[in-house]
N, C-alpha and C positions, 0 to 999 in steps of 0.2 A: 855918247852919253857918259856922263862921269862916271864913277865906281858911287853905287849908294852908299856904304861905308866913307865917302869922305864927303858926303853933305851930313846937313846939319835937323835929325831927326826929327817930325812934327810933334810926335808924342810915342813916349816910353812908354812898355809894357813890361813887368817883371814878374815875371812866372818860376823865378827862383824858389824850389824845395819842392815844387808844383812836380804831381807824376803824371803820367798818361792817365786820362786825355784830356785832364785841364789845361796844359798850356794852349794843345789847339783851342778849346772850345774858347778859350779867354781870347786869344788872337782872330777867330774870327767872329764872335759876339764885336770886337774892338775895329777891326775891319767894315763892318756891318753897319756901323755908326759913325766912321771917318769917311768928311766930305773929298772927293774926287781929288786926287793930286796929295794926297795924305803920304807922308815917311814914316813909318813903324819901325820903331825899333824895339824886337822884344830879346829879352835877357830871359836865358834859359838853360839849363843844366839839367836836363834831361834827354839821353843821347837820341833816344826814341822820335822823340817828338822834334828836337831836332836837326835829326841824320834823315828823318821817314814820314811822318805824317803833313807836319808844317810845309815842308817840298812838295810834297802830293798835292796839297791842299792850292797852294801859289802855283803851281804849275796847270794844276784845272780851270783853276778860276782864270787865269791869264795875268797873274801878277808879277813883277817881278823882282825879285829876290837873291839876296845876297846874303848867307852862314860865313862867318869868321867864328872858328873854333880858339879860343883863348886859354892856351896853354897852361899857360900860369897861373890861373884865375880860377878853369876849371867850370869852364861857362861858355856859350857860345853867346855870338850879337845875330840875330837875324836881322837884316833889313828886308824890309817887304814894302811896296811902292801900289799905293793904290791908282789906277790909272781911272 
C-alpha cells in the first residue's frame, strides 16, 4: 500500500489554533460522515491530540493513519483512511 501522505486527500480538515478536545471531536464528527474509502487529511498543532488522542482514536476504530510532524510549519498532517 502506498504511504497515505502521498495520495491525494479526499477532504481537508483544519483544526489549527483548536485545543483538546476539539480537534478530535471535529475529526471524528468528519469521519462519521465520510463515505467508505474517504482520505482525511487533518491539520493540526496541537501535540496532544496529535501525538495521543487522534492515534487512540484510529487505532480503536481500525483506521489507518499516518502523523507527519512538520517542522517548520509547526503543525502536523494527519492522514487517516476510512476503510
Amino acid at each position: 500500500m502506498a504511504e497515505l501522505k502521498s495520495m491525494t486527500p479526499t477532504q481537508v480538515l483544519d483544526v489549527l489554533g483548536r485545543v483538546c478536545p476539539y480537534p478530535l471531536v471535529l475529526t471524528k464528527k468528519t469521519l462519521e460522515k465520510a463515505p467508505s474509502g474517504t482520505l482525511l487529511q487533518v491539520l493540526c498543532d496541537a501535540p496532544a491530540s496529535a501525538e495521543d488522542t487522534i492515534p487512540k482514536y484510529c487505532e480503536k476504530n481500525g483506521f489507518v493513519y499516518e502523523a507527519i510532524k512538520l517542522e517548520d510549519k509547526g503543525y502536523w498532517e494527519i492522514y487517516i483512511q476510512k476503510p
